[in-house]
C-alpha positions, 0 to 999 in steps of 0.5 A: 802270236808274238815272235819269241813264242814262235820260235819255242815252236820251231825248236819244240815241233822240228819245223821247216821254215820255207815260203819261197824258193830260196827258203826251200833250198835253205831247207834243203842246205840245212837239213838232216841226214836220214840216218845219222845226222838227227840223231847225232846233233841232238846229242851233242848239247853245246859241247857237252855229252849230257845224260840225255845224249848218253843214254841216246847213243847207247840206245842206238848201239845197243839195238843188236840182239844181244842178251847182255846189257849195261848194268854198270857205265862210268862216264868221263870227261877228257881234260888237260890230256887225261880221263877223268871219271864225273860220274857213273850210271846204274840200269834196271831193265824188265824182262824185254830188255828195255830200260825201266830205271836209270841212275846217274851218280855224281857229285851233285847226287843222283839223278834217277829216270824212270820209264814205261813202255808201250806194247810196240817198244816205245816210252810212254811216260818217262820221270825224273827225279834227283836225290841229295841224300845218296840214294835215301830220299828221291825228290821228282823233277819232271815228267815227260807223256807220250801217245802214238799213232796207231798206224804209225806207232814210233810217230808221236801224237801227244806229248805233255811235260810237267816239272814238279812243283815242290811248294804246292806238291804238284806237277805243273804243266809246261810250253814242252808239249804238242798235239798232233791231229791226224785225218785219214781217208776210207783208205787210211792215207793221210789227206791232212795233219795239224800240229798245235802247241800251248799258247794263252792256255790253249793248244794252238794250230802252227803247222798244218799238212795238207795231201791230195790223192789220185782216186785210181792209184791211192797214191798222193799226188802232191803235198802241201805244208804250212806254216803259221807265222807272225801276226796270225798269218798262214805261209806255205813252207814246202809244196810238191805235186805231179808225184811219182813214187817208188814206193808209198804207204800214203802217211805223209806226216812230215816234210819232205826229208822226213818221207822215207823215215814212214816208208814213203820213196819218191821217184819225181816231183815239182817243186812250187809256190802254190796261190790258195786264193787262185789255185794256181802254182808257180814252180821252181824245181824239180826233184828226181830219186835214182835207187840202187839194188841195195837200197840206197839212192840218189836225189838230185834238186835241180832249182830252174829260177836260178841255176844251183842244184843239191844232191844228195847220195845214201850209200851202203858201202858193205854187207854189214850195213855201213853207210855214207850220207853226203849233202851237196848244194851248189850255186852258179856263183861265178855266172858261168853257166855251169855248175861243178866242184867250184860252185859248191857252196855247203855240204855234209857227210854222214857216215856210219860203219858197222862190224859184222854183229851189225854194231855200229862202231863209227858214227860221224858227222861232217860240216863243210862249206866256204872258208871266209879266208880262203875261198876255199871248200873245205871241212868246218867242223865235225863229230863223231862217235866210236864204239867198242864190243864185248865179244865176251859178253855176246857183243854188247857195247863196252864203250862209246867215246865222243870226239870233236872236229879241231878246224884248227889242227884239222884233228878230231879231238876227244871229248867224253867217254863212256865205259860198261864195267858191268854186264846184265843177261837180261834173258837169263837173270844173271844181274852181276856179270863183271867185265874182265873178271879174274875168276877161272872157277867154273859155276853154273847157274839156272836160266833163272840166274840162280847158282845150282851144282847141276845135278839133274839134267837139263840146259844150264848157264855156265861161266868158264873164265869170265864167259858164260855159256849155254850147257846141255847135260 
């Protein structure tokens, strides 16, 4: 399999490329944030807060119990010190407030994405399609289907993307697909998973996982991922063993950082290069996980073939849900023997702050690591989101802006903006609520949405200055 296609691979499944230890630290350097970093750098598309990462943003705002959803959104970029508007989406949720049309306007035309959902809440088939004419004709584009795992319904098993093919009036198959073969035991654990992409036609195998499991406990005892590589070749990425958990459902899907994501809390483990051919391992490093009563740890990776260590701390800083993420990795560069602040080498802070609602107001991302120049530890680069709330519209999300770190002026810089100039009840029906509205004119509604003088008795939807509340008479 030639280079080139391995590295559509890599960006396609979210692969781990480690087959020693300085490959597994460079993991560890590299990796994401459980609850923030992931997501906040697969929305930021070189620079530019695509339709995409909007809708994502939002998603991940909107996750409240709010009754009230975006019906109207402009975005805008901020250029030469002002705000300017590109262009403007339209919702369409069903009756479980999940979106089932989006469409972005803007001076290229529309680009309108449909979805449909699976029972447990996720996307099952997702087109798009764009539209020249203002909305009159639409043309497809792409499409993208998923399957899930039973037991495991947000994990994906299948995905196949077309684009649309205008000349033969056809959807055509594309290389952004993967299948995910899952073997389980008499217990339902996971002794094995392979993950196979496109390659000369065929779906071919380029990661595979392997578990072993204690018969008495039922729980994994060590954890080996591999990887294909170059000429046909199989190499380890990442092997544990001598596991001890916390806490385990035994669905080792993925690797190391992605355990806790399915439920899975290591206390201990080693670190090592494991011989398939002799079945012996050779170890360099040793994991240990601190849990603290309000559920966030602290893991520490002490390397023993060399003296450098990563740490890495999940805290929840109030009642709310708030969090901070921090990465730290080390590494005896001055040949003291000791590792302290002097030694960090690379590191990221992930925060993430949520009002009393349990909203998210703040999501950011910080990079640090070693200035050229200086010599110096310090802050390289970030980002960050920040939102605001409709309190009178049951706290939905009235904005999201989007800034960037300035490692010159040591600023966060505003990026992209987008703004709810419309609100959707999606319990009630009521599909044309505006954001500030001057009407103080009382008017009552059915839970169907629909205007009645309310003569009879029963619970109605009263609006009363812009606000529309719930009336028993």
């Amino acid at each position: 399999m030639k280079n080139s296609t391995l590295i559509a691979i890599a960006a396609l499944a979210a692969c781990t490329t480690t087959a020693d230890a300085q490959q597994f630290r460079h993991t560890r350097i590299h990796s994401a944030a459980p609850f923030a970093v992931k997501a906040s750098k697969a929305a930021q598309p070189n620079g530019v807060l695509g339709a995409t990462a909007i809708r994502m943003r939002r998603a991940a705002a909107q996750e409240s119990t709010t009754t009230y959803k975006p019906k109207t959104q402009t975005e805008a970029m901020y250029m030469e010190g002002e705000w300017v508007n590109i262009g403007e989406y339209k919702f369409s949720y069903d009756d479980k407030g999940r979106e089932v049309r989006v469409d972005n306007e803007s001076e290229d035309g529309i680009t309108r994405t449909e979805n449909t959902w699976t029972d447990a809440g996720q996307i099952a088939t997702q087109i798009e399609s764009v539209s020249e004419d203002e909305g009159a004709t639409f043309v497809p584009s792409s499409k993208r289907v998923q399957t899930y795992d039973t037991i495991l319904p947000d994990f994906t098993v299948t995905k196949d993307k077309y684009d649309w093919d205008a000349e033969n009036n056809k959807w055509v198959e594309t290389y952004d697909a993967f299948r995910r073969t899952i073997v389980r035991n008499a217990d339902n654990n996971v002794t094995g998973l392979t993950l196979a992409v496109p390659y000369n036609g065929k779906f071919e195998d380029t990661q595979r996982i392997t578990n072993t499991f204690d018969p008495k406990t039922k729980q994994a005892t060590s954890f080996y991922l591999e990887e294909l590589k170059s000429e046909d070749t199989w190499a380890q990425s990442q092997y544990i063993h001598s596991i001890v958990w916390k806490k385990t459902n035994g669905q080792l899907v993925g690797e190391f950082d992605n355990w806790q994501s399915y439920g899975n809390y290591i206390v201990s483990g080693t670190i090592g290069d494991y011989d398939t051919a002799t079945g012996t391992s050779k170890d360099f490093g040793e994991i240990k996980v601190d849990y603290d009563a309000k559920g966030g740890f602290t893991e520490t990776i002490d390397y023993t073939d060399v003296l450098s260590k990563s740490v890495t701390t999940n805290s929840f800083t109030d009642d709310n849900g708030s969090k901070v993420y921090e990465y730290k990795y080390y590494e005896d560069a001055n040949e003291d023997g000791v590792l302290n602040n002097d030694d960090l080498v690379e590191g990221t802070v992930a925060t993430v702050e949520k009002d009393a609602n349990g909203n998210v107001t703040l999501d950011e991302v910080e990079e640090y690591g070693i200035n050229e120049e200086t010599s110096v530890y310090e802050k390289m680069g970030g980002s960050r989101y920040i939102y605001t709330y409709d309190p009178e519209h049951d706290n939905a999300m009235l904005t999201m802006q989007y800034e960037e770190y300035d490692s010159e002026t040591k600023e966060y810089v505003p990026f992209a903006r987008v703004t709810t100039t419309e609100f959707v009840s999606v319990s009630t029906g009521i599909n044309n609520v505006k954001v500030q509205s001057a009407d103080d004119a009382s008017a009552v509604y059915t839970l169907q949405g629909v205007k009645t003088n309310a003569a009879g008795k029963g619970l109605y939807i009263v609006k009363r200055n812009g606000k529309f509340v719930k009336v028993m008479k």
